[in-house]
mmCIF file as gemmi writes it, N, C-alpha and C atoms, coordinates in Angstrom:
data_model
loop_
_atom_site.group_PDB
_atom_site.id
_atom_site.type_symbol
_atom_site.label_atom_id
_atom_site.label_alt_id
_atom_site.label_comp_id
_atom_site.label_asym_id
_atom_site.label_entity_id
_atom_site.label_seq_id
_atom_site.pdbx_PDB_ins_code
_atom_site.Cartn_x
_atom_site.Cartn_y
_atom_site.Cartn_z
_atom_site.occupancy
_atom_site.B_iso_or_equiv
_atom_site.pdbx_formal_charge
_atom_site.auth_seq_id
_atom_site.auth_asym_id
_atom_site.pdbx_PDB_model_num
ATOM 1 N N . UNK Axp A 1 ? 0.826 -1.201 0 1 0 ? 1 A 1
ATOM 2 C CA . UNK Axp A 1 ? 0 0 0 1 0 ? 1 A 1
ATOM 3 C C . UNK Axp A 1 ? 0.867 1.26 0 1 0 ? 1 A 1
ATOM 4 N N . UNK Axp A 2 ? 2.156 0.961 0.765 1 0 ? 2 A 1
ATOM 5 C CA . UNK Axp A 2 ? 2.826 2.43 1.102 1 0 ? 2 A 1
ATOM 6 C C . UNK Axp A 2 ? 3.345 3.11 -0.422 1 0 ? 2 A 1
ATOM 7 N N . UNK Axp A 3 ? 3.619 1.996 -1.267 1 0 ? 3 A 1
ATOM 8 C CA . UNK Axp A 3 ? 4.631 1.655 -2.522 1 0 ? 3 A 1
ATOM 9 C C . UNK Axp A 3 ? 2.991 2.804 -3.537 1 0 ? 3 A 1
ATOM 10 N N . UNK Axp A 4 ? 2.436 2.12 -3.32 1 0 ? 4 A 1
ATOM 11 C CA . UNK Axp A 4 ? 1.366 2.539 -4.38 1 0 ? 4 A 1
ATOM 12 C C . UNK Axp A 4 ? 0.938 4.066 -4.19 1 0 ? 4 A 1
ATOM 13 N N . UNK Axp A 5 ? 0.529 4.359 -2.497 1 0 ? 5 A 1
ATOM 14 C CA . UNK Axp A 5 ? 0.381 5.57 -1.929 1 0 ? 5 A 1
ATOM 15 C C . UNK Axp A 5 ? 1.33 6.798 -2.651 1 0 ? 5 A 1
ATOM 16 N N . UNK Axp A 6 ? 2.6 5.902 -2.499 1 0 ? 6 A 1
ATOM 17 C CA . UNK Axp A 6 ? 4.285 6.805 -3.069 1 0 ? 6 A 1
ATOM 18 C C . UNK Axp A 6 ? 3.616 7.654 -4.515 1 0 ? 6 A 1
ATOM 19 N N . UNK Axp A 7 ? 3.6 6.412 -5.715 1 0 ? 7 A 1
ATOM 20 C CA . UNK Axp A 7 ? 3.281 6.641 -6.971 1 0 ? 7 A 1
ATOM 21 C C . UNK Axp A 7 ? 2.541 7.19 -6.844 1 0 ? 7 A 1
ATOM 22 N N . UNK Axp A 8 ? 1.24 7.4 -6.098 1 0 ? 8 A 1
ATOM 23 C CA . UNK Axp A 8 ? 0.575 8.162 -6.547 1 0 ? 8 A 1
ATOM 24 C C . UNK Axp A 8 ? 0.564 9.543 -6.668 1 0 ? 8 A 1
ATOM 25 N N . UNK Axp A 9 ? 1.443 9.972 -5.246 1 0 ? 9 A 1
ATOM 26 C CA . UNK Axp A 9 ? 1.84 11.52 -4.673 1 0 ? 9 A 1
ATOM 27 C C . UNK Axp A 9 ? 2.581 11.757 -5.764 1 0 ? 9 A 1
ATOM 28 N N . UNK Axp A 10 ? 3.721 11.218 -6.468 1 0 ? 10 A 1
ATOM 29 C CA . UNK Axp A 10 ? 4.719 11.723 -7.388 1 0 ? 10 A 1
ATOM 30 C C . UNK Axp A 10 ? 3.629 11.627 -8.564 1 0 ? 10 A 1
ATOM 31 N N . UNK Axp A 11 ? 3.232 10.59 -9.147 1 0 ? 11 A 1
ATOM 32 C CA . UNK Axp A 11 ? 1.42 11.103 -10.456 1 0 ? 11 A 1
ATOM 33 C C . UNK Axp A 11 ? 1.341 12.661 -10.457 1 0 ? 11 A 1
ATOM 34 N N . UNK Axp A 12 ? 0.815 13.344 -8.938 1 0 ? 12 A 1
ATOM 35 C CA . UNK Axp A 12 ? 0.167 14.069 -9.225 1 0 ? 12 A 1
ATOM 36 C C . UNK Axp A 12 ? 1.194 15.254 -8.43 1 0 ? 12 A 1
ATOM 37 N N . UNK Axp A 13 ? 2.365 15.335 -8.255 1 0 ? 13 A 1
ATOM 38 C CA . UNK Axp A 13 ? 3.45 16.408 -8.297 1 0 ? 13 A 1
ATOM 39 C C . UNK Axp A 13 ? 4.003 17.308 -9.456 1 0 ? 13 A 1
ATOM 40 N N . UNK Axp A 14 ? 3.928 18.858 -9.158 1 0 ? 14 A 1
ATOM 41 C CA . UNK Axp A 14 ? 5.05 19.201 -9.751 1 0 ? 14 A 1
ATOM 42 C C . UNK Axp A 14 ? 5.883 18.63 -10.528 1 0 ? 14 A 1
ATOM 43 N N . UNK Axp A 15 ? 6.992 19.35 -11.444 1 0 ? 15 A 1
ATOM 44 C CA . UNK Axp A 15 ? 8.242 18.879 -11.817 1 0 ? 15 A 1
ATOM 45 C C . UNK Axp A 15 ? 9.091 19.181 -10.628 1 0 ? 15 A 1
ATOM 46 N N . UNK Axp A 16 ? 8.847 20.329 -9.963 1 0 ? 16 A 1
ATOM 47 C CA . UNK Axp A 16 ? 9.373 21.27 -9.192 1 0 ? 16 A 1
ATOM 48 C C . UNK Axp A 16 ? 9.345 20.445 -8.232 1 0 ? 16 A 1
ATOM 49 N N . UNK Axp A 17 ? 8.206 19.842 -7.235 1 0 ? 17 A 1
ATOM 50 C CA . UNK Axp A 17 ? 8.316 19.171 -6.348 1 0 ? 17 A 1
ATOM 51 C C . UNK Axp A 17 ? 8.764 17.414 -6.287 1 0 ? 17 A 1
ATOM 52 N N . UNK Axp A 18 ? 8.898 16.919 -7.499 1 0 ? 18 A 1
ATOM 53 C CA . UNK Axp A 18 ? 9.38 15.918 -7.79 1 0 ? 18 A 1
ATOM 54 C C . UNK Axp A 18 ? 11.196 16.099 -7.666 1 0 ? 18 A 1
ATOM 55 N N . UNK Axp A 19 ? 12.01 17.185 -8.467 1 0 ? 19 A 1
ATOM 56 C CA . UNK Axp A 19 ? 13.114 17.466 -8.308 1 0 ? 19 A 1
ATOM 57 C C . UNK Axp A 19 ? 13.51 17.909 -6.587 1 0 ? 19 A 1
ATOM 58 N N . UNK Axp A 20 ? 12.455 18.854 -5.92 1 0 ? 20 A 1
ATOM 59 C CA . UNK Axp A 20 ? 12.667 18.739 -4.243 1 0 ? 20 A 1
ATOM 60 C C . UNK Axp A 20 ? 12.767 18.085 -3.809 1 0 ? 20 A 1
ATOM 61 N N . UNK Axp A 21 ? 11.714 16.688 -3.722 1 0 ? 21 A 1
ATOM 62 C CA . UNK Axp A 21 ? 11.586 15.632 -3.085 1 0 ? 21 A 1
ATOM 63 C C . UNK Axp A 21 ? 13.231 14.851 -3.53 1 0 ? 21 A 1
ATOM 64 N N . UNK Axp A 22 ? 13.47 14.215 -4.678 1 0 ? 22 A 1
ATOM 65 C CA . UNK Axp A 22 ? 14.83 13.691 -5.29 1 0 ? 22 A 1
ATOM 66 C C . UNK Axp A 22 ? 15.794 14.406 -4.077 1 0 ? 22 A 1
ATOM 67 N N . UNK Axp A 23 ? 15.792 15.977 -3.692 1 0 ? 23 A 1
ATOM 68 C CA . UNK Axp A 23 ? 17.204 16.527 -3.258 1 0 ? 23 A 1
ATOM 69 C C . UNK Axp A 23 ? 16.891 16.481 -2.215 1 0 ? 23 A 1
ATOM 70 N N . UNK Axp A 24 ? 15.862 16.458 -1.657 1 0 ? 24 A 1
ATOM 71 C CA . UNK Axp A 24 ? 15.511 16.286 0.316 1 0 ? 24 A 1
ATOM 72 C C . UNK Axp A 24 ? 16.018 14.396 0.451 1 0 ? 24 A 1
ATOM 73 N N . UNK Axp A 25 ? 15.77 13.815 -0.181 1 0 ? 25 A 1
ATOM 74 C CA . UNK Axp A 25 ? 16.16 11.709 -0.033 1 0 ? 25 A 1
ATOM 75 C C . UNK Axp A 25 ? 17.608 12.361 -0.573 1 0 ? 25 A 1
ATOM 76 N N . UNK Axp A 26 ? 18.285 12.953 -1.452 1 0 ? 26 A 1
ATOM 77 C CA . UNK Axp A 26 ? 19.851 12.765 -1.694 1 0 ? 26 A 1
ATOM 78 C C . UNK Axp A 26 ? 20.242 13.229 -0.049 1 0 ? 26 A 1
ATOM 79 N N . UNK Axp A 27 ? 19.849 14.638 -0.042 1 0 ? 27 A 1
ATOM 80 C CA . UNK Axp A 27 ? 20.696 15.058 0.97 1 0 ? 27 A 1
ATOM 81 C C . UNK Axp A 27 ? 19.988 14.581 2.266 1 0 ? 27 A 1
ATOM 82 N N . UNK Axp A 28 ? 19.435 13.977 3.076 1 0 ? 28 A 1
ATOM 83 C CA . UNK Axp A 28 ? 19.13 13.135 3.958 1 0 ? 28 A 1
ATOM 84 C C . UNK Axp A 28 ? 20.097 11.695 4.291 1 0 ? 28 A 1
ATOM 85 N N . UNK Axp A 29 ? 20.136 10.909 3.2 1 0 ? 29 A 1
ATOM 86 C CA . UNK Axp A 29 ? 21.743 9.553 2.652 1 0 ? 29 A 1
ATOM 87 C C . UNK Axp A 29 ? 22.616 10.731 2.996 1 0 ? 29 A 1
ATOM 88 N N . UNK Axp A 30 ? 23.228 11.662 2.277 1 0 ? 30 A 1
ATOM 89 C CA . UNK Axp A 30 ? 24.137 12.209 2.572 1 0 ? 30 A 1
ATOM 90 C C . UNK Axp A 30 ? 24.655 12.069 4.274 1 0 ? 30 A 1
ATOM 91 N N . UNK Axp A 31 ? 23.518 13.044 4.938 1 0 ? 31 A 1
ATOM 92 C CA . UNK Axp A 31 ? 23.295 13.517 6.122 1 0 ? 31 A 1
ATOM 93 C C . UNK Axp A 31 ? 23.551 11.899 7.038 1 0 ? 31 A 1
ATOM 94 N N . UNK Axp A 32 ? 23.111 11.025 6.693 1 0 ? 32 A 1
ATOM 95 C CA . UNK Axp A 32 ? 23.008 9.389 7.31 1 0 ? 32 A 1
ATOM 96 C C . UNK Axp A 32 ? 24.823 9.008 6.924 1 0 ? 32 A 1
ATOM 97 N N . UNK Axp A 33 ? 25.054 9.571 6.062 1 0 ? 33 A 1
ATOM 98 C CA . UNK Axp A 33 ? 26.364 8.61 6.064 1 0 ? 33 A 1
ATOM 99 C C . UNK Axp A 33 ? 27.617 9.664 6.744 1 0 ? 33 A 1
ATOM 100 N N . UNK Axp A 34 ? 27.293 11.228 6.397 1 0 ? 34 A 1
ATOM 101 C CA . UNK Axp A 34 ? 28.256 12.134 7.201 1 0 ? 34 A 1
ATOM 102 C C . UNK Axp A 34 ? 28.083 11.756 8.898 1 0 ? 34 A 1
ATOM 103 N N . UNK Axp A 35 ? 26.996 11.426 9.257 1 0 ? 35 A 1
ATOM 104 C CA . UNK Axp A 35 ? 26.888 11.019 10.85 1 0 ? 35 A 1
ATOM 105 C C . UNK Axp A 35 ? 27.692 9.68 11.344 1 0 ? 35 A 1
ATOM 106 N N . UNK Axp A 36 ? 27.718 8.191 10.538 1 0 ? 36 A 1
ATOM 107 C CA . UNK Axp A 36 ? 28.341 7.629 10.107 1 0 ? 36 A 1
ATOM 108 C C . UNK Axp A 36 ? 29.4 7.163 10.871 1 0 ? 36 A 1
ATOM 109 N N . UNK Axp A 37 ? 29.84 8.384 9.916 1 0 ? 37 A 1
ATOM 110 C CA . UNK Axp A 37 ? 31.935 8.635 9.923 1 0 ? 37 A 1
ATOM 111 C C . UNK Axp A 37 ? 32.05 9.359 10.47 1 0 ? 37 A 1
ATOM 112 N N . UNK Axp A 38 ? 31.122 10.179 11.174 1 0 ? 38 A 1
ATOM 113 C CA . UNK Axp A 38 ? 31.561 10.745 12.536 1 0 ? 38 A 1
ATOM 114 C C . UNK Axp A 38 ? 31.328 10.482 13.923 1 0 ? 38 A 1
ATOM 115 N N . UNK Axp A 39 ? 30.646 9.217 13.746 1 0 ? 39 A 1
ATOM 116 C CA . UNK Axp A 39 ? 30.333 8.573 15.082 1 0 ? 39 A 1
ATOM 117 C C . UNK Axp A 39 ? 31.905 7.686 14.962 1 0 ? 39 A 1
ATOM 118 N N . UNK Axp A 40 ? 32.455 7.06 13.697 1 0 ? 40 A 1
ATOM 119 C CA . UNK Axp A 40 ? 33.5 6.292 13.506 1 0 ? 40 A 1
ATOM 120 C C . UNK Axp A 40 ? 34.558 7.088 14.026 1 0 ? 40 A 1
ATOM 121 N N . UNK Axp A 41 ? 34.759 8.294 13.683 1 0 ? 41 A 1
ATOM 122 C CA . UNK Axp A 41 ? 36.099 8.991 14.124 1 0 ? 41 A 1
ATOM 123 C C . UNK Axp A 41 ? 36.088 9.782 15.454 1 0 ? 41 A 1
ATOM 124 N N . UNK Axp A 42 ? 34.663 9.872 15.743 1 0 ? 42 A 1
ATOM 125 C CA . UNK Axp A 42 ? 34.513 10.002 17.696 1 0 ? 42 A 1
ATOM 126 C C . UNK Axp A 42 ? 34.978 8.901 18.358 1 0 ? 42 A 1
ATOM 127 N N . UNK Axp A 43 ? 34.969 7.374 17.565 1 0 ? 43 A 1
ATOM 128 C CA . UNK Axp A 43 ? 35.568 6.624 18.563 1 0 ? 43 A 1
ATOM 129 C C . UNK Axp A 43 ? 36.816 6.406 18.307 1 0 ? 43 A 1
ATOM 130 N N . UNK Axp A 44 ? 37.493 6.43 17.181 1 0 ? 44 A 1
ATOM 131 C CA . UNK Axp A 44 ? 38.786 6.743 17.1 1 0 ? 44 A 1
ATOM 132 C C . UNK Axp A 44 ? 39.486 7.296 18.097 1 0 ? 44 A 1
ATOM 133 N N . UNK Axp A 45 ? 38.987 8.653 18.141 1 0 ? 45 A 1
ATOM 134 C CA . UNK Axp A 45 ? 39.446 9.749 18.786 1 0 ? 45 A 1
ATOM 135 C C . UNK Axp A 45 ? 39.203 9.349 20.277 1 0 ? 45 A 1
ATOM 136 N N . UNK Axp A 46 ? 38.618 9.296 20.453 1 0 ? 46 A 1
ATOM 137 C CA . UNK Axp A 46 ? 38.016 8.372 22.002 1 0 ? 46 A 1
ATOM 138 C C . UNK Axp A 46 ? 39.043 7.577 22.484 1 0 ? 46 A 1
ATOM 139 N N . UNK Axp A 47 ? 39.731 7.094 21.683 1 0 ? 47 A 1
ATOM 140 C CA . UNK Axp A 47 ? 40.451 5.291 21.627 1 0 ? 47 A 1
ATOM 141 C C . UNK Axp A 47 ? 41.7 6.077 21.881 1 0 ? 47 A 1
ATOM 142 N N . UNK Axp A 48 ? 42.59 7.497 20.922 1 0 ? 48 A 1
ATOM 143 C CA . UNK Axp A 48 ? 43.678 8.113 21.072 1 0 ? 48 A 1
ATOM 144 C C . UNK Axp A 48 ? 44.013 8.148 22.777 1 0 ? 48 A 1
ATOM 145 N N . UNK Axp A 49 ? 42.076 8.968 22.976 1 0 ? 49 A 1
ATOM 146 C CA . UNK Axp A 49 ? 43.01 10.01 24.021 1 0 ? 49 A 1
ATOM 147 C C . UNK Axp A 49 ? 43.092 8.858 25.095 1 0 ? 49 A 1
ATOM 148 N N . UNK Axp A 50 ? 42.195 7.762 25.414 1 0 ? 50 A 1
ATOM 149 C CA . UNK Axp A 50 ? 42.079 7.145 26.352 1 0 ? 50 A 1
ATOM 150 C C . UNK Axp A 50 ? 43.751 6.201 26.431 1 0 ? 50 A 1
ATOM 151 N N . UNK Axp A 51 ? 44.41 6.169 24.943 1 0 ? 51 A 1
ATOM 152 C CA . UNK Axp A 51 ? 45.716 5.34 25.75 1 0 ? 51 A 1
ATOM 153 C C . UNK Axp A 51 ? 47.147 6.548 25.777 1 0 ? 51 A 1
ATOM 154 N N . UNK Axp A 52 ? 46.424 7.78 25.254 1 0 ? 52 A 1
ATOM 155 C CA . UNK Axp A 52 ? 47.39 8.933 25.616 1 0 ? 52 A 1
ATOM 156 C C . UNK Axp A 52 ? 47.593 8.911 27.368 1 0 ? 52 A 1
ATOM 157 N N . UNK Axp A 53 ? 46.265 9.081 27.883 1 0 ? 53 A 1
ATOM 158 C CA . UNK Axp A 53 ? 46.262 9.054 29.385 1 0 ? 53 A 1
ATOM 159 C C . UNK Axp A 53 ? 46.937 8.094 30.072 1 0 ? 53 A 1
ATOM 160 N N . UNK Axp A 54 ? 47.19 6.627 29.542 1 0 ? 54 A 1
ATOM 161 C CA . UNK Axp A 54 ? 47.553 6.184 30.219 1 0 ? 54 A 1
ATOM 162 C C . UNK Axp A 54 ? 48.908 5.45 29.302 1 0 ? 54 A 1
ATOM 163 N N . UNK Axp A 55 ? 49.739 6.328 28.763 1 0 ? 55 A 1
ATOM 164 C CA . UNK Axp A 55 ? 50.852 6.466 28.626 1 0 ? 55 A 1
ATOM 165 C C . UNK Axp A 55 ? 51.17 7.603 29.698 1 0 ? 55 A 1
ATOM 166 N N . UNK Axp A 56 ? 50.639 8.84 29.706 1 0 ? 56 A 1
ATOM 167 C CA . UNK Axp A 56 ? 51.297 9.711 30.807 1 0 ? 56 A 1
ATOM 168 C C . UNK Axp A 56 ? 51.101 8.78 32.191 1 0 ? 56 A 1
ATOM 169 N N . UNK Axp A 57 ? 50.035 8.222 32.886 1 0 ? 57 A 1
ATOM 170 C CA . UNK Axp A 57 ? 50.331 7.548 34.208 1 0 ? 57 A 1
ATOM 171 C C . UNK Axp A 57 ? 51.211 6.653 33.889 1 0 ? 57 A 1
ATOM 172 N N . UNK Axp A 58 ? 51.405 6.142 32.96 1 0 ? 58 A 1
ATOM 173 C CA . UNK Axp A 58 ? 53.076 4.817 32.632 1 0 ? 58 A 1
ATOM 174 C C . UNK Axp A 58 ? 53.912 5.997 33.233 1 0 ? 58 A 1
ATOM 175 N N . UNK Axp A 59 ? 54.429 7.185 32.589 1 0 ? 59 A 1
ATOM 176 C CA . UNK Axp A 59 ? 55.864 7.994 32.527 1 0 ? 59 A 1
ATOM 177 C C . UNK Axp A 59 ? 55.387 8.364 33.984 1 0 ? 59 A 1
ATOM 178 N N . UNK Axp A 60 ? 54.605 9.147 34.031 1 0 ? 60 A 1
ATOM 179 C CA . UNK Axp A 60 ? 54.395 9.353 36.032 1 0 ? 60 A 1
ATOM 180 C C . UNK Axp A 60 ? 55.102 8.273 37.035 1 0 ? 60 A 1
ATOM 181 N N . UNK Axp A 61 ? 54.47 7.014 36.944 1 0 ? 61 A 1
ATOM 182 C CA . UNK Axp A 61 ? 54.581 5.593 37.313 1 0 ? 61 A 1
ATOM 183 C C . UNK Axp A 61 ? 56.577 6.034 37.816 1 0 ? 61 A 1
ATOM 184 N N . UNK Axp A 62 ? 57.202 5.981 36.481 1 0 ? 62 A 1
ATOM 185 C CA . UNK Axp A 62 ? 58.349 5.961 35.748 1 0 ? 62 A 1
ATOM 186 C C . UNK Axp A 62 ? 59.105 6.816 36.458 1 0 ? 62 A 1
ATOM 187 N N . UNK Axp A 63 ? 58.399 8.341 36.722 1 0 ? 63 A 1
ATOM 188 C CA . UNK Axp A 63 ? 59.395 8.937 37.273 1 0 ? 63 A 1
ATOM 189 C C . UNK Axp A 63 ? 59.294 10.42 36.369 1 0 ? 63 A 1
ATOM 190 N N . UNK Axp A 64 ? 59.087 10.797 35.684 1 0 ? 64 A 1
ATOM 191 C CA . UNK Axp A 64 ? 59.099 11.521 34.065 1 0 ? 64 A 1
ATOM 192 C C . UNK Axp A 64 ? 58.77 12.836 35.131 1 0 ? 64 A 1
ATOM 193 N N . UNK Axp A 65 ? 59.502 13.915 34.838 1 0 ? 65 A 1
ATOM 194 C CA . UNK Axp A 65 ? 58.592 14.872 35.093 1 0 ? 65 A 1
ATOM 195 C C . UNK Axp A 65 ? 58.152 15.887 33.957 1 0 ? 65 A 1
ATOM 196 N N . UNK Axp A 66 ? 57.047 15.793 34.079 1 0 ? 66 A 1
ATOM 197 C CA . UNK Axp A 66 ? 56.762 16.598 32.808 1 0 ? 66 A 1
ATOM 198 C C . UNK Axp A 66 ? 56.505 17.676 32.708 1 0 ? 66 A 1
ATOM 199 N N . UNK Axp A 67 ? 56.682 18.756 33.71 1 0 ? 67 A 1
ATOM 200 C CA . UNK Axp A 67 ? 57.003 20.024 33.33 1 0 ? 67 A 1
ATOM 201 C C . UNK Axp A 67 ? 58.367 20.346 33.688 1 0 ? 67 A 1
ATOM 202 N N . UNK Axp A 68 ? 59.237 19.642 32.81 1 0 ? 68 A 1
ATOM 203 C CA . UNK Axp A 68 ? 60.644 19.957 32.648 1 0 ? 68 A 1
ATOM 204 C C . UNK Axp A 68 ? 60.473 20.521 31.3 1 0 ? 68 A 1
ATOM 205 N N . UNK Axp A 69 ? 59.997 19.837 29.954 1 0 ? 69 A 1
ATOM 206 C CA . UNK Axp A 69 ? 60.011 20.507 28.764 1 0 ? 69 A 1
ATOM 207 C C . UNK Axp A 69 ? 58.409 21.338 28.467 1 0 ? 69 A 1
ATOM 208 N N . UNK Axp A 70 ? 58.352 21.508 27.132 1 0 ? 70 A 1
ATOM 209 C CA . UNK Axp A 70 ? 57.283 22.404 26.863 1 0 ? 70 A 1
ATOM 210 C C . UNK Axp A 70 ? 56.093 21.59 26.229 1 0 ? 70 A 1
ATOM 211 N N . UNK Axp A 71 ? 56.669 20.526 26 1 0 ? 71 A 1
ATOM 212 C CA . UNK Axp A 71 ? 55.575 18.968 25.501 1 0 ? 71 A 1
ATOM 213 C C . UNK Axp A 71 ? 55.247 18.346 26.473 1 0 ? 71 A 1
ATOM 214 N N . UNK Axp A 72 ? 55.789 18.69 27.747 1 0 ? 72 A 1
ATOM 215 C CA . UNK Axp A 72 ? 55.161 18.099 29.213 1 0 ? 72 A 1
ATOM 216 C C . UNK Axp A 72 ? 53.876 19.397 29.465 1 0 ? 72 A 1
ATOM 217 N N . UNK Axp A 73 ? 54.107 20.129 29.574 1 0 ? 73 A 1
ATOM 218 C CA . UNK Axp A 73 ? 53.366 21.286 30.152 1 0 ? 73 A 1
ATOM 219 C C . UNK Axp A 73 ? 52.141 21.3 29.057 1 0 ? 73 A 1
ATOM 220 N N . UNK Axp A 74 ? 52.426 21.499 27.972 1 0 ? 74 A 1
ATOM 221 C CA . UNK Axp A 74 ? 51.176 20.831 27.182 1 0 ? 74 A 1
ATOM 222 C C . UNK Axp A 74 ? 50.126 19.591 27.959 1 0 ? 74 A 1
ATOM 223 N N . UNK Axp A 75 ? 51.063 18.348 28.429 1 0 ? 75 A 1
ATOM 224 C CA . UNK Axp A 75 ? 50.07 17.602 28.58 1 0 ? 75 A 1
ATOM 225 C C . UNK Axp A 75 ? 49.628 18.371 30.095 1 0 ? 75 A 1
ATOM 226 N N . UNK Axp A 76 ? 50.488 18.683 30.954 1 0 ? 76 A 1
ATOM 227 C CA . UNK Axp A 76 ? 50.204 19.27 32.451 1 0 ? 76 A 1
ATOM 228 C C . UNK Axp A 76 ? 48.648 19.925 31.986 1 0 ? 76 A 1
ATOM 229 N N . UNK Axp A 77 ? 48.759 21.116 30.966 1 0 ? 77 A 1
ATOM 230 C CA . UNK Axp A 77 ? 47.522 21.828 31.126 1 0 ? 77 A 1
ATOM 231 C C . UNK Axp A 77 ? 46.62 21.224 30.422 1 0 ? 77 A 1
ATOM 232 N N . UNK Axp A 78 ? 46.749 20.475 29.658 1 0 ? 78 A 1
ATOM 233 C CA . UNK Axp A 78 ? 45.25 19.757 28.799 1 0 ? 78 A 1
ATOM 234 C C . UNK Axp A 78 ? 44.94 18.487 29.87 1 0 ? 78 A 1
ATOM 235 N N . UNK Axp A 79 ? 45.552 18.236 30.839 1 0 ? 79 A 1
ATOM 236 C CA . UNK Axp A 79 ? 45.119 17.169 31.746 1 0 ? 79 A 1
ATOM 237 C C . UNK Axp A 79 ? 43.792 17.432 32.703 1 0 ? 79 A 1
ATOM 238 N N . UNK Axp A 80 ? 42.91 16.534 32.834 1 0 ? 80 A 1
ATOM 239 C CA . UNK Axp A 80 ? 42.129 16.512 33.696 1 0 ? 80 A 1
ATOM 240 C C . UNK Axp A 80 ? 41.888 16.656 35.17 1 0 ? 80 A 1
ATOM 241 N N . UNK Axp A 81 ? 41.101 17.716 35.968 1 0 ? 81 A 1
ATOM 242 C CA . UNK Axp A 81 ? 41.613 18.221 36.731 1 0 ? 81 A 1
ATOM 243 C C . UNK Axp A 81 ? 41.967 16.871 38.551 1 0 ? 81 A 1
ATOM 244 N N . UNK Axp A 82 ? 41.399 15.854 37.824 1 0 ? 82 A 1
ATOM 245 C CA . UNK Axp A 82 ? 42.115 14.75 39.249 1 0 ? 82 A 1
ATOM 246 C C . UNK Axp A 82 ? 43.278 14.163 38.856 1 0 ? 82 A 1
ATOM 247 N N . UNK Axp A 83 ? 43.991 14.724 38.152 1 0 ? 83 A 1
ATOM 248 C CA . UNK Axp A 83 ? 45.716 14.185 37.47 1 0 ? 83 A 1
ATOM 249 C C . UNK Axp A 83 ? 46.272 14.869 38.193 1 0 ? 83 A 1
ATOM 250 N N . UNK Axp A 84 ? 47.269 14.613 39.009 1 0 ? 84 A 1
ATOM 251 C CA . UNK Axp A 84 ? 48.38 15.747 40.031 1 0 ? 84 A 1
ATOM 252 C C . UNK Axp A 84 ? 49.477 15.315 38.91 1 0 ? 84 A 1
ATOM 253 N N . UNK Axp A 85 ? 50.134 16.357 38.763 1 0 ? 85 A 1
ATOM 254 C CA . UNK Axp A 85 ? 51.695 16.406 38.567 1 0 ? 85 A 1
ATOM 255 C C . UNK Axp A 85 ? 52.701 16.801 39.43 1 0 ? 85 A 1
C-alpha cells in the first residue's frame, strides 16, 4: 500500500516538487552517512586520548617529570583536573 500511496503523490506532483523531493532523499543519505563517519572517528578519537592518558600515568609511574620541557606542560595543562603532577 505504502509503494502505491508513493506513486501516486509523485502522479500528481510538480516537476518542481518531484526534483525537491529527489534533493531532500539525496541530501538526507548524505546527512546518514556524514553522521556515520563521525560517530567512527569520535571513537577513534576516544580510543587516542584514552591510551594517551595512560601512557602519561606509565611515565608518572616511571618517574618523568613533565614540566621539565614544553611537551610536558602541554600535557600538564590539557590534563584533567584529578591528574596531580
Amino acid at each position: 500500500m505504502h509503494i502505491l500511496l508513493k506513486w501516486y503523490k509523485m502522479e500528481n506532483m510538480t516537476e518542481r516538487e518531484r526534483v525537491e523531493g529527489m534533493l531532500i532523499e539525496s541530501r538526507l543519505e548524505e546527512l546518514k552517512e556524514n553522521a556515520a563517519n563521525l560517530a567512527a572517528m569520535e571513537t577513534a578519537v576516544e580510543l587516542c586520548r584514552d591510551r594517551k592518558w595512560k601512557l602519561v600515568e606509565e611515565l608518572k609511574e616511571l618517574g618523568h617529570d613533565f614540566t621539565a620541557t614544553t611537551e610536558g606542560m602541554d600535557v600538564v595543562l590539557s590534563a584533567p583536573p584529578s591528574m596531580r603532577f
